[in-house]
PAPA-753036 format. One line per 2 residues: their letters; for each residue x, y, z of C-alpha. Coordinates in nm, 2 decimals. Example, Ala and Ser with C-alpha at 12.3 -4.5 7.8 and 13.67 -1.06 7.14 Angstrom:
PAPA-753036
AS	1.23,-0.45,0.78  1.37,-0.11,0.71
END
This chain:
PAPA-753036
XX	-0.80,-1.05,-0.05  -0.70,-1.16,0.29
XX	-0.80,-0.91,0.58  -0.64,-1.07,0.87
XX	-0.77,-1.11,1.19  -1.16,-1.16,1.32
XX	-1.33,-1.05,1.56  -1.67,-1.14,1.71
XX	-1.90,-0.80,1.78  -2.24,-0.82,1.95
XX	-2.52,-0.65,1.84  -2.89,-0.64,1.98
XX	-2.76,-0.64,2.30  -2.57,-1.00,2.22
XX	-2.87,-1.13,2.09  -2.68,-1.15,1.71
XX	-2.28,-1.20,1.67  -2.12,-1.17,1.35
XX	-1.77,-1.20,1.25  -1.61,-0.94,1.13
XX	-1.23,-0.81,1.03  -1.04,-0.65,1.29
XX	-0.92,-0.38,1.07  -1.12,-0.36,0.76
XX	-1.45,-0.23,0.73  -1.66,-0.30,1.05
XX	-2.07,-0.24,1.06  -2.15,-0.02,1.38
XX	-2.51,0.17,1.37  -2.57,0.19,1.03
XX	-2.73,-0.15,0.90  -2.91,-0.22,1.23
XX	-3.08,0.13,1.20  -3.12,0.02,0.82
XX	-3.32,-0.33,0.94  -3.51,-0.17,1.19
XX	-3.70,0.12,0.94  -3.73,-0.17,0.66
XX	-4.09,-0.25,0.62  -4.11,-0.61,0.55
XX	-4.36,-0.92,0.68  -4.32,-1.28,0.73
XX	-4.30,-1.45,0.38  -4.15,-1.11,0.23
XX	-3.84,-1.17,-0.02  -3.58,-0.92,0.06
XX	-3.25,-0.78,-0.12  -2.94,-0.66,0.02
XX	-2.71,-0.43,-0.19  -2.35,-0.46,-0.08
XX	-2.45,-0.64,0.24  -2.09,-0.67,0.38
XX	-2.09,-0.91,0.66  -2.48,-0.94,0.66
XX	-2.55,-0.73,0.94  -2.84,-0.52,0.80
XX	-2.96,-0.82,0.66  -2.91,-1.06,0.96
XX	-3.05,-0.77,1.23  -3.39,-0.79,0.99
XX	-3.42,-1.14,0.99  -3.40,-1.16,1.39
XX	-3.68,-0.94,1.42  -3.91,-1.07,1.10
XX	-3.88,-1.43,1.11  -3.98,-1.67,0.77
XX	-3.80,-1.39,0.54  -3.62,-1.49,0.22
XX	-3.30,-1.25,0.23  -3.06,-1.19,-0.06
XX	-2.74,-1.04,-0.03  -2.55,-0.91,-0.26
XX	-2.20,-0.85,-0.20  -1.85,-0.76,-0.40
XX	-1.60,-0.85,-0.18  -1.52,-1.22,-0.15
XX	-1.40,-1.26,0.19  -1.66,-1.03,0.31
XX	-1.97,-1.20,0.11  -1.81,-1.52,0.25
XX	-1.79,-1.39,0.61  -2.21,-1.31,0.59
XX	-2.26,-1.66,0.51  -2.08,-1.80,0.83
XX	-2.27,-1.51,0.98  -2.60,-1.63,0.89
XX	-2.50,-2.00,0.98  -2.36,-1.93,1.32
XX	-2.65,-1.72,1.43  -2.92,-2.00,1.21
XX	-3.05,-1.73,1.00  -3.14,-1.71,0.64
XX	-2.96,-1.55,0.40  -2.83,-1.65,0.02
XX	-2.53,-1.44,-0.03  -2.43,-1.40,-0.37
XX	-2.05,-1.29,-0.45  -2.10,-1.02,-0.77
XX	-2.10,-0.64,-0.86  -2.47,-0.47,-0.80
XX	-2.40,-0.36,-1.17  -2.36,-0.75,-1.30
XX	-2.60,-0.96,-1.06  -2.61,-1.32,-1.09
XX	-2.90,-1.45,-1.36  -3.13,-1.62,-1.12
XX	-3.19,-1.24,-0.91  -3.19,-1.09,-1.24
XX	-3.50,-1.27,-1.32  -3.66,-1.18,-1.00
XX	-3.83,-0.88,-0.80  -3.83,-0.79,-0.42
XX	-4.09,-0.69,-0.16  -3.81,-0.43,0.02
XX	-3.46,-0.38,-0.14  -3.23,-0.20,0.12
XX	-2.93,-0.06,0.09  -2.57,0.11,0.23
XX	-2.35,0.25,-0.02  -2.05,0.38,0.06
XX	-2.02,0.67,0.16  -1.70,0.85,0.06
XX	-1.63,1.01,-0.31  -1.36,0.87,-0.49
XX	-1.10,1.18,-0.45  -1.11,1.13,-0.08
XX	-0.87,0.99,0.12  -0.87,0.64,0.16
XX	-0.78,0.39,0.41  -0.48,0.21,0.43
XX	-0.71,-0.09,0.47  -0.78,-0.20,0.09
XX	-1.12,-0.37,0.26  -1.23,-0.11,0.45
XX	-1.12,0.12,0.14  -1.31,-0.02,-0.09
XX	-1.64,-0.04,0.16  -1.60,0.31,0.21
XX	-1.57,0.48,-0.15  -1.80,0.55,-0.32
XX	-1.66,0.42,-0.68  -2.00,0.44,-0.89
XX	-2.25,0.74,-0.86  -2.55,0.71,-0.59
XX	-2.77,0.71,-0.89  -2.67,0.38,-1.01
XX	-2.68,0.22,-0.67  -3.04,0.34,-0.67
XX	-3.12,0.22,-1.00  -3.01,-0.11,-0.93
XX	-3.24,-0.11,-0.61  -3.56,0.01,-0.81
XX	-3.49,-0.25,-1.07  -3.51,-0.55,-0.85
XX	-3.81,-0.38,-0.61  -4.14,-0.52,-0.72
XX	-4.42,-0.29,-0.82  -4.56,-0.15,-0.51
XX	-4.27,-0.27,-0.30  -3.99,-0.10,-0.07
XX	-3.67,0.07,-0.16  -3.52,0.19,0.21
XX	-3.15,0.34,0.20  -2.95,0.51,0.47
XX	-2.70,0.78,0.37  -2.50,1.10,0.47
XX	-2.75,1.40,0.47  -2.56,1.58,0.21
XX	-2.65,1.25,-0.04  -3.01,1.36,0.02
XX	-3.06,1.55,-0.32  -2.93,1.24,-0.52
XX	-3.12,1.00,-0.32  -3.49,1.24,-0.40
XX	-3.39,1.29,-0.76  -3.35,0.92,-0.80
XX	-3.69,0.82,-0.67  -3.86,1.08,-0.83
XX	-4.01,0.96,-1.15  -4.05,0.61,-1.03
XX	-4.15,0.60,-0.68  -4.38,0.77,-0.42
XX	-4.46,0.73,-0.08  -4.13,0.85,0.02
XX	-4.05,0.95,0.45  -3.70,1.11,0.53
XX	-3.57,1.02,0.92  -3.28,1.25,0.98
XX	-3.07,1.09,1.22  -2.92,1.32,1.47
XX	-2.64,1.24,1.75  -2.75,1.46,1.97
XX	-3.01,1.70,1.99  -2.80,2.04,1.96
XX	-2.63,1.91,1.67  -2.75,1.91,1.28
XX	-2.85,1.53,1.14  -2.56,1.37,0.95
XX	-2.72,1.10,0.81  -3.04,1.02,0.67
XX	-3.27,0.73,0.62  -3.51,0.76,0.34
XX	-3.77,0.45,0.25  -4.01,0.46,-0.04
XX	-4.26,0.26,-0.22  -4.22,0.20,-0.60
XX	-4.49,0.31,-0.83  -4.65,0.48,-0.56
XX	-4.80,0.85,-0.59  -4.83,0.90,-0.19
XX	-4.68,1.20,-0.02  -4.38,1.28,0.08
XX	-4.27,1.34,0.44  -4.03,1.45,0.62
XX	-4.02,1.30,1.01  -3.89,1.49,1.32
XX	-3.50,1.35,1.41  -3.42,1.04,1.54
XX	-3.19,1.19,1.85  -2.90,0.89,1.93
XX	-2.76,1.03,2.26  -2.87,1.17,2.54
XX	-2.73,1.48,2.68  -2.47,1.78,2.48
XX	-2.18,1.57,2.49  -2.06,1.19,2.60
XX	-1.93,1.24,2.97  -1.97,0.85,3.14
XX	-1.85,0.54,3.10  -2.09,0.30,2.88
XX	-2.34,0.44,2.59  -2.56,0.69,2.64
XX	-2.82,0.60,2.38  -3.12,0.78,2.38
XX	-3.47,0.61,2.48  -3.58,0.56,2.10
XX	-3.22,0.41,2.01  -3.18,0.21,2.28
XX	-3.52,0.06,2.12  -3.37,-0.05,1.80
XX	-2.99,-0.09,1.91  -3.02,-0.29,2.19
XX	-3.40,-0.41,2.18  -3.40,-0.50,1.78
XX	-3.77,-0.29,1.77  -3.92,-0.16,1.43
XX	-3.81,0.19,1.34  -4.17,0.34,1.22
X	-4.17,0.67,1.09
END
């Protein structure tokens, strides 16, 4: 699949620039607020399910430095994309072009201090784009279970799965963790402070029997409603968007 013409978008306040296809699937918010909540160390091995362009990936590795990042990715030109990413910013990442259902051998035979994750986030009966990339990105075409079993099957014992999602997938995400993992924090993630969250992120520890929490919202924009020129991003997103800082909750 050919997707036609790239384009070069900035993120961490130009700090990072990645490629990515003018009119298939582009990474906005998402995987840099995914990198910032991941909790992973210098020497850490980390896994990236469906990893697109690298952006999730590539955002953690500017702000943890000596990681060994995995992606795993099954769209060619996209998997292909996240390694010129990772070269043209001099960042690590092994991007491996397979299904998260039929991973290559040498991962297969390995475990993960954090596994994070994006799925997509549309069911299959909606409507699609015209865009067969951005399509594909967007649907969800295997159950939310299966994209967490796959990430609790490559975590190690002890280790992190951290997923952001639409609220409503919250139910799925819980019952997924629930018989194998503990430890588990919600961050709803809220546009603005009069409005309900619409997405989620959720991180938990494999194995683990610690409590659950639920953390107060993560507001993205100042103010009831956008009204100037340039972002309004709130004080805490501004951190993590522009700044690359840790998202702690």
């Amino acid at each position: 699949m050919s997707f036609g013409p790239i384009v070069e978008d900035r993120f961490l306040d130009g700090r990072l620039i990645l490629r990515q296809p003018r009119h298939g699937y582009r990474a906005a918010t998402d995987p840099v607020l995914l990198a910032a909540a991941t909790p992973a160390g210098p020497g850490d091995a980390v896994l990236d399910l469906g990893c697109g362009v690298g952006t999730a990936s590539l955002c953690l590795a500017h702000r943890v430095r000596d990681l060994d990042l995995h992606g795993v990715e099954v769209q060619r030109d996209y998997a292909a994309l996240a390694r010129a990413n990772a070269e043209g910013n001099n960042l690590p990442l092994t991007v491996y072009d397979a299904d998260i259902c039929a991973m290559p051998l040498d991962l297969r035979h390995r475990s993960f201090d954090a596994v994070i994750l994006n799925p997509p986030w549309h069911e299959p009966e909606a409507m699609g784009s015209p865009n067969p990339g951005r399509d594909r990105a967007n649907r969800l075409e295997m159950d939310l279970a299966i994209w967490m079993s796959a990430a609790m099957t490559r975590t190690r014992q002890g280790g992190w799965i951290v997923v952001i999602q639409r609220a409503e997938s919250l139910p799925e995400i819980l019952a997924a963790l629930s018989t194998r993992a503990g430890d588990i924090s919600v961050l709803p993630l809220a546009a603005r402070s009069d409005r309900p969250a619409k997405r989620v992120i959720v991180k938990a520890r494999k194995s683990s029997r610690g409590p659950f929490r639920l953390a107060a919202p993560l507001v993205l924009h100042d103010g009831a409603s956008h009204d100037r020129d340039g972002d309004d991003y709130s004080a805490a997103a501004s951190a993590v968007l522009r700044d690359g800082a840790a998202l702690d909750f």
